[in-house]
Each structure stands twice: as structure tokens, then as C-alpha cells.
C-alpha positions as CSV (number, residue, x, y, z in Angstrom):
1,X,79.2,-43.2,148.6
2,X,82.3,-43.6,146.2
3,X,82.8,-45.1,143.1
4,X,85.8,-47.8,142.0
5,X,86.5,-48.8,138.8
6,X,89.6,-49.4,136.3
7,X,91.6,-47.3,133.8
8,X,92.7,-49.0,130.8
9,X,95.3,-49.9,132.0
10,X,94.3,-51.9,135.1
11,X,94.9,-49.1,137.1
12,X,92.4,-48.9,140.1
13,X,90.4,-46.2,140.8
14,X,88.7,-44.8,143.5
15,X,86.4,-42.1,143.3
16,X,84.9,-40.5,147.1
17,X,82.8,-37.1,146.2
18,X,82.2,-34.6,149.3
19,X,79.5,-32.0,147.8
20,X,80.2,-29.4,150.7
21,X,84.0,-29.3,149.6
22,X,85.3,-26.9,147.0
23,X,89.2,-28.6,147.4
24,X,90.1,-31.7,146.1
25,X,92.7,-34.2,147.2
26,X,94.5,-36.7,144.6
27,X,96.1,-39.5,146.2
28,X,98.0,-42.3,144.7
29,X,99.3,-45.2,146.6
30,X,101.3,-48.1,145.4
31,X,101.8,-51.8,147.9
32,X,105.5,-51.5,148.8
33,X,107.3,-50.3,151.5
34,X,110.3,-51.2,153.0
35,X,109.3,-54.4,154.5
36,X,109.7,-55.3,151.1
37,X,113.2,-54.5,150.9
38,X,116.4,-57.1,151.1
39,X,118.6,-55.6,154.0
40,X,121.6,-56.4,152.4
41,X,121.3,-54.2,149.6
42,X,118.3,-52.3,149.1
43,X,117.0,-51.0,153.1
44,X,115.5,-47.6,152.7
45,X,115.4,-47.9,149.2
46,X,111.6,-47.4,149.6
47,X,111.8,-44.3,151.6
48,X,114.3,-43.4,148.9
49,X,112.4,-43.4,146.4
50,X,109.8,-41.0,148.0
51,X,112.6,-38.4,148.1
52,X,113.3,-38.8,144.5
53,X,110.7,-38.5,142.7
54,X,110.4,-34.6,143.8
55,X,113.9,-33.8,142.6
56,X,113.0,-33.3,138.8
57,X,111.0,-35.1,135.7
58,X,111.8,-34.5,131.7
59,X,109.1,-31.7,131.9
60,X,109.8,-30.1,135.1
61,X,113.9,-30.5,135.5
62,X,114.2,-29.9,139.5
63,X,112.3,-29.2,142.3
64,X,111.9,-25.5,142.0
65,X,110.1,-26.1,138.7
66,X,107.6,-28.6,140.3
67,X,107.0,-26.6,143.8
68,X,106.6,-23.3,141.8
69,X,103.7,-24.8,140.3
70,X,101.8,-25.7,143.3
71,X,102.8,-23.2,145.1
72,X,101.5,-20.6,142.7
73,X,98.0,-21.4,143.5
74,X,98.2,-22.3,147.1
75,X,98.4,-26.1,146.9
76,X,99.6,-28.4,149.5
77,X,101.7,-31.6,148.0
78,X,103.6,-34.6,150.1
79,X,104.5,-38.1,150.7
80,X,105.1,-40.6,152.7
81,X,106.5,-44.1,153.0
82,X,105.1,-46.9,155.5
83,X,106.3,-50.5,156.1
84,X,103.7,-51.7,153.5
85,X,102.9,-48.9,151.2
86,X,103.9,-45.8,149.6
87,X,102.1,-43.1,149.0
88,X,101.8,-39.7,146.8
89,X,99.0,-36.9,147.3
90,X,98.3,-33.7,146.0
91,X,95.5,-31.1,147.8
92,X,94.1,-28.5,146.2
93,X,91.3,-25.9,145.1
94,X,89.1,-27.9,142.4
95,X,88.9,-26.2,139.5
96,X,92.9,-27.0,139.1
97,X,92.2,-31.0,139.4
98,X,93.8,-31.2,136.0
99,X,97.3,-29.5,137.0
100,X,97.3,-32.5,140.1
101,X,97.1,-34.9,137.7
102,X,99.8,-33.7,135.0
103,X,102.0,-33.1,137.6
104,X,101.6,-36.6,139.6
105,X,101.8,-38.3,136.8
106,X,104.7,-36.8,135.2
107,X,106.4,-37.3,138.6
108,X,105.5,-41.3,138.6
109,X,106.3,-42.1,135.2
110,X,108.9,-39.4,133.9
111,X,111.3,-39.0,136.7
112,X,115.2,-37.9,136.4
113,X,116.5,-39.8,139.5
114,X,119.8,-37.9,138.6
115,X,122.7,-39.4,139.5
116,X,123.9,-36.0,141.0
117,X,121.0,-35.3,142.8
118,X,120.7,-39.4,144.5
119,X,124.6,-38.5,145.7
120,X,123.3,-35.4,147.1
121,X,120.3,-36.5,148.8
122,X,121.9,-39.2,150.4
123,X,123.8,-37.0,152.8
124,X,119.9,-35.6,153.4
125,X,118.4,-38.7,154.3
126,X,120.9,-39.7,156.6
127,X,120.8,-36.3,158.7
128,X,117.3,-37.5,159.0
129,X,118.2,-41.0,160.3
130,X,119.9,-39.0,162.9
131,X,117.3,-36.8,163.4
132,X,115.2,-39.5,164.5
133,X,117.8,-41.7,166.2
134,X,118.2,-38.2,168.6
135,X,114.7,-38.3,169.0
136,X,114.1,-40.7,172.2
137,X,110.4,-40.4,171.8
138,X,109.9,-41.5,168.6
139,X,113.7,-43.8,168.9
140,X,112.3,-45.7,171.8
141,X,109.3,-47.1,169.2
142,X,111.7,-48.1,166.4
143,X,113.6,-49.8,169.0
144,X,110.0,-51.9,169.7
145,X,109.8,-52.8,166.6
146,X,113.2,-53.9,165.6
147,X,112.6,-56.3,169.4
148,X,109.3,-57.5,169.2
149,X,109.7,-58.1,165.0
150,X,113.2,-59.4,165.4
151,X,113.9,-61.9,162.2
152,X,111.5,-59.9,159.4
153,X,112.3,-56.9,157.5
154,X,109.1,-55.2,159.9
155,X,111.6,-54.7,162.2
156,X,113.9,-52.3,160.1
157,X,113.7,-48.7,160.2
158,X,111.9,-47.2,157.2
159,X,114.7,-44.7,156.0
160,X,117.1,-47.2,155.9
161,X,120.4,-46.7,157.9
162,X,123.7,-44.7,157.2
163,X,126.0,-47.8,155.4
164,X,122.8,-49.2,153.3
165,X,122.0,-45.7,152.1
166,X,125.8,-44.7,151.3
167,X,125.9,-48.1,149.0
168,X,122.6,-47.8,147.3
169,X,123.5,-47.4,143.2
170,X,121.3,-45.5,140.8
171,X,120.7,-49.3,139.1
172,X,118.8,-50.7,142.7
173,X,116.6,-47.9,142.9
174,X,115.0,-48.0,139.3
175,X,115.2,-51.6,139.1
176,X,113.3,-51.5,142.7
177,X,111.2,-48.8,141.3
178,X,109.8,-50.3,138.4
179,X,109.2,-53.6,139.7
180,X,106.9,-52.0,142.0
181,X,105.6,-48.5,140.5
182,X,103.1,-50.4,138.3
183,X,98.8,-49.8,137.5
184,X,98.2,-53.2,138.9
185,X,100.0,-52.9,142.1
186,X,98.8,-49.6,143.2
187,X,95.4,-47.0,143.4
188,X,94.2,-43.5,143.1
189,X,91.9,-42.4,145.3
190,X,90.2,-38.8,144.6
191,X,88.0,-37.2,147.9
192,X,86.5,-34.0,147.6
193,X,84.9,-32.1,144.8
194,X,84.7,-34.4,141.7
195,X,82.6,-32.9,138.5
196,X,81.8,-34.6,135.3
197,X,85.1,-34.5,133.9
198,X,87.2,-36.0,136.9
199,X,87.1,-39.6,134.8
200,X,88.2,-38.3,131.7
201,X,91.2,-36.1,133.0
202,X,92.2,-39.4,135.1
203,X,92.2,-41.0,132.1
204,X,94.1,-38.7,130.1
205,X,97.2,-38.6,132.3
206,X,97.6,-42.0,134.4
207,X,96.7,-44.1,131.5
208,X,100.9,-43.3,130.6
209,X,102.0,-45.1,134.3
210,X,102.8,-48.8,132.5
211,X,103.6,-52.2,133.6
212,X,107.3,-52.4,133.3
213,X,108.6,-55.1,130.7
214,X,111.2,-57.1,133.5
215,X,111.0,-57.1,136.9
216,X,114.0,-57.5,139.0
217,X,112.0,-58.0,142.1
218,X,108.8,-60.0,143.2
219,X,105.7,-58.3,144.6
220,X,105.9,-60.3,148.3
221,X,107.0,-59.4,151.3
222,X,108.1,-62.7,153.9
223,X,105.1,-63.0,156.4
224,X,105.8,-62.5,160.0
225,X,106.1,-65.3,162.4
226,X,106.0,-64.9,165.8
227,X,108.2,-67.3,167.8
228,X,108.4,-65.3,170.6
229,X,108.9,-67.6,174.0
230,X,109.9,-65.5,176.7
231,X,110.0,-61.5,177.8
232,X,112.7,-59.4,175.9
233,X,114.4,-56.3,177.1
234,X,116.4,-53.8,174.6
235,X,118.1,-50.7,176.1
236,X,119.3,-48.2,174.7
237,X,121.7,-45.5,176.8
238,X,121.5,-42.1,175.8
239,X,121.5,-39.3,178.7
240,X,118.3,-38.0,179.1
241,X,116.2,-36.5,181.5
242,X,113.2,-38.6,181.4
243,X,112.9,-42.3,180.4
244,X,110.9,-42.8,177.0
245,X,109.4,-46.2,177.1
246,X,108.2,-48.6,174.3
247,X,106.4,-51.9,175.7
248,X,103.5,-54.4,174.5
249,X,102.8,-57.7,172.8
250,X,102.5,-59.3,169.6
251,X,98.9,-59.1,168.6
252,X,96.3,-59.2,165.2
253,X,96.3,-58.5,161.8
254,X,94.0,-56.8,159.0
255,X,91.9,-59.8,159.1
256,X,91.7,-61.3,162.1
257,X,88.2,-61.7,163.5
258,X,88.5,-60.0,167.2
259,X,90.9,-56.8,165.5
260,X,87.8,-54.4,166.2
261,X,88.0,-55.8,169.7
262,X,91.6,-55.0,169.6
263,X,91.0,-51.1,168.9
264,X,88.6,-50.9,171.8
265,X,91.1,-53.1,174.3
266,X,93.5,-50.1,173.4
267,X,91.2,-47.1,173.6
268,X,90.4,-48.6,177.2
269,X,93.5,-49.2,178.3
270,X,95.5,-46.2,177.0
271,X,93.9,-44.8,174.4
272,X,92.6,-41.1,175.6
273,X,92.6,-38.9,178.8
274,X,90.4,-40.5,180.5
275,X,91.8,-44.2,180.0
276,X,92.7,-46.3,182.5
277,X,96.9,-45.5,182.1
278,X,96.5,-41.8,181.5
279,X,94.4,-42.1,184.7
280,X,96.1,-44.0,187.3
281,X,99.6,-43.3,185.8
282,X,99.8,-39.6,185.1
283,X,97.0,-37.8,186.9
284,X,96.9,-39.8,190.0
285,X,100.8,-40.7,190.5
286,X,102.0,-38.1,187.9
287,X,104.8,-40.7,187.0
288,X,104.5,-39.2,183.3
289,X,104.0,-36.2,181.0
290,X,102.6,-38.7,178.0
291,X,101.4,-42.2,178.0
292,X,99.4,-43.9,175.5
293,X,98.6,-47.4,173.8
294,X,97.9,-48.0,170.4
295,X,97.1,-50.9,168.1
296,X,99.5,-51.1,164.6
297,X,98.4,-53.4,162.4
298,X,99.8,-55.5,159.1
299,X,98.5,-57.7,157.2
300,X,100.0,-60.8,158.8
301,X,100.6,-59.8,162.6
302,X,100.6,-56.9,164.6
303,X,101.6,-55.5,168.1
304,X,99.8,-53.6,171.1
305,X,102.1,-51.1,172.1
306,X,102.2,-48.6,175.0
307,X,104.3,-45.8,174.8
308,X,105.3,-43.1,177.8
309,X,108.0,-40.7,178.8
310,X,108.5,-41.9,182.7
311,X,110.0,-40.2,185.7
312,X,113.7,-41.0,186.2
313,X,113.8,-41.3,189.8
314,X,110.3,-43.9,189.7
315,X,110.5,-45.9,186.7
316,X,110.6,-49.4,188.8
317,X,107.2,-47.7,190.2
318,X,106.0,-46.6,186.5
319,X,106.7,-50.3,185.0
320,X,105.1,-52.0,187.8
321,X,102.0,-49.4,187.8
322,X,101.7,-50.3,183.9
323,X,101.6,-54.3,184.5
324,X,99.4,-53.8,187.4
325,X,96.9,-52.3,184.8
326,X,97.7,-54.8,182.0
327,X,97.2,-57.6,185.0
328,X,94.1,-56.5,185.9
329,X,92.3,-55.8,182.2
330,X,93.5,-59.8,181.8
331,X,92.6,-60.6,184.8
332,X,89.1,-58.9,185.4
333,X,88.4,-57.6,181.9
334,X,86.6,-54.4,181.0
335,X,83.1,-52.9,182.2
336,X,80.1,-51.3,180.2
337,X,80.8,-47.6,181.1
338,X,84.4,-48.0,179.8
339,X,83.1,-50.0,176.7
340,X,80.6,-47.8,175.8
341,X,83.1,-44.5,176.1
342,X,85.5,-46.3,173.9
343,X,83.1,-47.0,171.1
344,X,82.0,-43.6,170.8
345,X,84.8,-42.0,171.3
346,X,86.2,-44.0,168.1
347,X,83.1,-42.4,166.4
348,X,83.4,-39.2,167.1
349,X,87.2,-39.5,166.1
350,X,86.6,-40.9,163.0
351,X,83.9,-38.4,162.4
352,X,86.2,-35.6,162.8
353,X,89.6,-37.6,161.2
354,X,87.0,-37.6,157.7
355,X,85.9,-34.5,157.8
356,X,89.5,-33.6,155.8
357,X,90.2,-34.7,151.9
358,X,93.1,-36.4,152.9
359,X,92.5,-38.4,155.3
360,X,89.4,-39.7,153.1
361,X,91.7,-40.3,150.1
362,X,94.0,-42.4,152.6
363,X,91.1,-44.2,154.2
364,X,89.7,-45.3,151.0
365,X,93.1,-46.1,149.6
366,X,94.5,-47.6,152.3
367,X,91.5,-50.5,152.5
368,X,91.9,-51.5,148.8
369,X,95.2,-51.9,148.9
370,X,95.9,-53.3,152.3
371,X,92.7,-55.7,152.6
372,X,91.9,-55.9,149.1
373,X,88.4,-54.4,149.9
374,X,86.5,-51.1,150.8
375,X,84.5,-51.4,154.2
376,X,82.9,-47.3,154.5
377,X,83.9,-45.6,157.7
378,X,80.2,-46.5,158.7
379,X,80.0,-50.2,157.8
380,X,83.8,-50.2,159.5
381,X,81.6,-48.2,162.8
382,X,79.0,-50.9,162.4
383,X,81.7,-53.2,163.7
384,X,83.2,-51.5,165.9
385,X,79.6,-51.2,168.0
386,X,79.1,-54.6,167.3
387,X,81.7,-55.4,169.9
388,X,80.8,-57.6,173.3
389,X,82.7,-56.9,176.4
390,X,83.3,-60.9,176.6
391,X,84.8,-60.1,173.2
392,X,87.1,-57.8,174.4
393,X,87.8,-59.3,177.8
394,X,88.8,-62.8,175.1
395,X,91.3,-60.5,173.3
396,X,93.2,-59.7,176.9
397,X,93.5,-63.0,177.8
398,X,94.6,-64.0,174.3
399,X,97.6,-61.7,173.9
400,X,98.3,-60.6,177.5
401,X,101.2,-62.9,178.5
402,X,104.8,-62.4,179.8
403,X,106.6,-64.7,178.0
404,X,105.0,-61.8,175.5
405,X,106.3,-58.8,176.4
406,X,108.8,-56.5,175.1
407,X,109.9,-53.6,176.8
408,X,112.2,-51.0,174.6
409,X,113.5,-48.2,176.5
410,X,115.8,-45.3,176.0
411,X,117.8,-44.0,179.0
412,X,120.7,-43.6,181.4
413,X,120.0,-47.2,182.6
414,X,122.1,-49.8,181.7
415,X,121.3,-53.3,183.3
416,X,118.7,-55.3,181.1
417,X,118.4,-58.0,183.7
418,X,116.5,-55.6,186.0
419,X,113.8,-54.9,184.0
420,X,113.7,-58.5,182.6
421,X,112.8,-59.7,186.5
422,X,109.9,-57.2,186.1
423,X,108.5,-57.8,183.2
424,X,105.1,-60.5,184.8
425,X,101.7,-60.0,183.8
């Protein structure tokens, strides 16, 4: 079971104890991300941020002096930056809980941000825009999301791009940071070994994070409305070997009622070895090294996407294969064997995701501050098992549709009118 309660000041707190473990994980999240950015001025600034805040505090002047530290005793420490929240974790052996927290909380409330060091890192975030951009796996997805969230800052890459980066000033990112870097908009979450003192040593260093005085920015993000009339195509040309393909349709939210259904729709249709693309797509046409679906999820909208690297010379073949499949789950729905795989494979997933620190820190996290409450893993398993067929079968026919589709693809090809004939469901 965990524990949630408040510091003094109003800063959440969630509390997961694992008696077998003998490491720890601190985890602090805070709601923003860079779907909360304006594009004009501050996109990436988010991401930015992240970056910063390893680069030096009053106490520990760079970042030698902070990964020293950690290193020393065989800790691991990251970040990471989403399109809705931010987050800060720290992993290590128990009995030095008390160094996590004087170190995380120096980071998040004494900071440098040095004006030398921002110039400098600049050039480092936008090598890794480029990295990524060069990447047509992982491009072909941003280039789905920029299509099928076209109009609403979901559809902006996290890291920001080149020009917005270059123009960024010292003044946007700690006005940005301190409207959002505040108790009441964020969480810690500890998972793992927590003793009688875990409260008090909380207590003693986050109590310092404070509520800024101004605020140059308000806590919203513009909700996501989907206007979408007719199938979109976005190519991108690059010279590559094998075609990386993004495709799928607008789907549910954090709080929709059939969003469990949604989860098992994509395990069935994409979502392991023995699903119904990986299946008939790669084993028995080999069309593909990798194909997958998956299910991302805001708290406003969401998208089913499928993903795959296709054969050159048989993509017409590869497209057509994919909305044959996505035809017939509308069309003829899902059966018990494959409904029964997909809810325990989810299980057993979950089981071994949680078996890490981490990922229980982000889990718990993650549902406070996305949903505004904590379902367990097992009342969240409850749900999923609670799941009908005719529940699922509802969700295909609900968000299957080609004037829904949006196919993002990275290749040699050139003419989107081609694929736009295809695209029929």
C-alpha cells in the first residue's frame, strides 16, 4: 500500500514502501511540459530546463560537483521531459536517502542557470534535435504527431527546434521556471525502502521549494480539439533503405470511460509477437523487421498509433495489409482467445514493469498528477479484466474511420496523393 500526504508547504507527497528492496528511488515530478509552451517564444523551453538544472547550484557550482557525488556511491540519477510533465529522479542504496534529498532539492530550488553555461548548452540541445530528426524511426512518430495534433502545441516536438532554442534568453527560462516549479503544482513520490525517518528528511529539505511571489505564466495548457474531417498524408524524403511508417487515429483520454478497452484494442491488434500485425505482417509476409501499435494518452485526447519499418519494394502491399487488419477488427471485432491473451499479457507486464523502484515512483506519480488520483496497479488490473469483448469491438467502430487516418512516413517517396487514395478503412 502507499501513503500520500502534504508537506508544509502544500507539497504532495507520496510514499510506496517495497520491504524486499534495500534501494530507494526519489522521484519528483512537476505538471508542465512543453505543451505548455507558447511557440513563438518559449518551444523547448521545458526540455530546457531539464538540461539546466544539472549544470550547477550555489552549493555544488557545476556538474562535476553534483555527478561526483552520486557517482561516489554507485547511484543512478536522470530526467526527463514529456508533453505534460517533467520529471526528476534519483536511485539509490537506502541508507544514503538523505544525500537524494539534499541534492534534489538543492538542484530545484538553488540553481545557477549560468548565462555561460545556457549559451553553451544550446549548441548541445540542438545536436540532439538532429540527432533525432536523423533518426527515421523515432522521426517518423514526431512527424504523427505534429499531423494528427496539427493546431495545439501537442503537436511540437519536445526539445524545441534550432531557431526557438537559439532565441531563448536567460529571463524566459526562469520566468517559465518559476511559474511552474512550485509545491502545489508538482509531487514526490518515494518507492523502495522507506524507514522511520523518510518523513522527517523529506521535510527537512523540500520544505525550502516555495511558491514563487509572480508568475509570468498560467498553469493551463489549450485543450485539444479534434476537427479532423478527412485522411491526411505527411511525407517526409530522406534516402533510406527501408520505409519507417507512423499511422492511426485520434482516440481517448485519461478519463474516458472505454480507455481500458483502448489498451486491449492495441495489445490485440499490434501490441506483442503474437498480435494480429506482428502476425500476418511480419512472420507471414515478412513485409517488416518491427511493427507495433500503441495507445498514448493525454488528458484531453489521445491517438492509436501503429508504427513499422516496411519493405521498400512492397509498401503499397504493407499499407493495404495494415487496413485490411484495421478493416476487419472494425468490421468483425475481436474473439475470446485474443481477449483473454491481451488481458494477461498486460498483467504479467505490469507485474514485471513494477518490480523496479522507478517505474513505481513514476506510476504512482504519474496518476496524481495526470488524473488527479491514485488507482494501484491492481485496482487499475481490476479494470482492465473487467473489459467485454462488445466493449472492445464498440471502441473499433468508434475511432476506426478514414476520414480519421493519418499516415506519417519517412522515405524516398515523394507523391502524397498516392498514399492519400489508399488510406480506406
Amino acid at each position: 500500500m502507499y501513503q500520500k500526504y502534504k508537506l508544509k508547504n502544500d507539497f504532495p507527497v507520496i510514499l510506496v514502501p517495497r520491504k524486499e528492496s534495500e534501494s530507494v528511488t526519489l522521484l519528483v515530478l512537476f505538471k508542465v511540459g512543453s505543451r505548455y509552451e507558447a511557440i513563438n517564444i518559449h518551444h523547448g523551453v521545458s526540455h530546457f530546463i531539464e538540461h539546466l538544472m544539472f549544470k550547477g547550484t550555489k552549493k555544488r557550482p557545476s556538474t562535476l560537483d553534483i555527478s561526483k557525488e552520486l557517482d561516489g556511491i554507485g547511484a543512478e540519477v536522470n530526467a526527463y521531459t514529456s508533453k505534460d510533465h517533467t520529471g526528476y529522479w534519483i536511485k539509490l542504496r537506502a541508507d544514503k536517502f538523505e544525500l537524494a534529498c539534499d541534492l534534489l532539492s538543492d538542484m530545484l530550488s538553488n540553481s545557477l542557470f549560468d548565462a555561460k553555461e545556457i549559451n553553451r548548452e544550446k549548441g548541445v540541445i540542438i545536436e540532439e534535435i538532429k540527432m533525432y530528426e536523423d533518426q527515421p524511426m523515432y522521426f517518423s512518430e514526431m512527424l504523427f504527431e505534429r499531423l494528427i495534433f496539427q493546431g495545439n502545441m501537442l503537436a511540437e516536438d519536445i526539445a524545441g527546434t534550432s531557431e526557438s532554442i537559439i532565441k531563448m534568453s536567460r529571463k524566459n527560462i526562469l520566468d517559465y521556471k518559476d511559474s511552474y516549479y512550485e509545491p502545489k503544482n508538482g509531487v514526490i513520490v518515494v518507492a523502495g525502502k522507506i524507514n522511520k525517518n523518510t518523513k522527517q528528511t523529506l521535510s527537512k529539505y523540500f520544505t525550502q521549494v516555495k511558491e514563487p511571489k509572480e508568475k509570468a505564466f498560467v498553469q493551463k495548457f489549450n485543450q485539444f480539439e479534434n476537427k479532423q474531417d478527412q485522411a491526411r498524408v505527411v511525407l517526409h524524403h530522406q534516402n533510406t533503405k527501408q520505409v519507417h511508417l507512423a499511422m492511426g487515429v485520434p482516440a481517448y483520454s485519461h478519463f474516458h470511460p472505454d480507455l481500458y478497452a483502448l489498451h486491449l484494442l492495441s495489445v490485440i491488434l499490434g501490441g506483442t509477437m503474437s498480435s494480429r500485425l506482428f502476425i500476418n505482417v511480419r512472420e507471414r509476409r515478412g513485409l517488416c523487421y518491427y511493427i507495433k501499435s500503441q495507445a498514448d494518452i493525454y488528458e484531453d485526447t489521445g491517438n492509436l498509433m501503429i508504427r513499422a519499418g516496411l519493405d521498400m519494394s512492397k509498401i503499397d502491399e504493407a499499407i493495404r495489409l495494415i487496413l485490411k487488419e484495421l478493416r476487419d477488427l472494425k468490421t468483425n471485432g475481436v474473439n475470446n482467445d485474443e481477449l483473454k491473451m491481451a488481458k494477461d499479457f498486460l498483467k504479467g507486464r505490469s507485474t514485471l514493469q513494477l518490480e523496479d523502484s522507478n517505474a513505481v515512483a513514476n506510476f504512482y506519480g504519474r496518476e496524481l498528477i495526470l488524473t488527479k488520483k491514485i488507482l494501484t496497479p491492481d485496482q487499475k488490473m481490476n479494470k482492465i479484466f473487467e473489459v467485454t469483448k462488445s466493449q472492445i469491438n464498440k471502441v473499433a467502430k468508434d475511432i476506426l474511420h478514414t476520414n480519421k487516418l493519418n499516415l506519417a512516413m519517412v522515405s524516398p517517396h515523394k507523391d502524397k496523393k498516392r498514399f492519400l487514395k489508399m488510406l480506406k478503412i
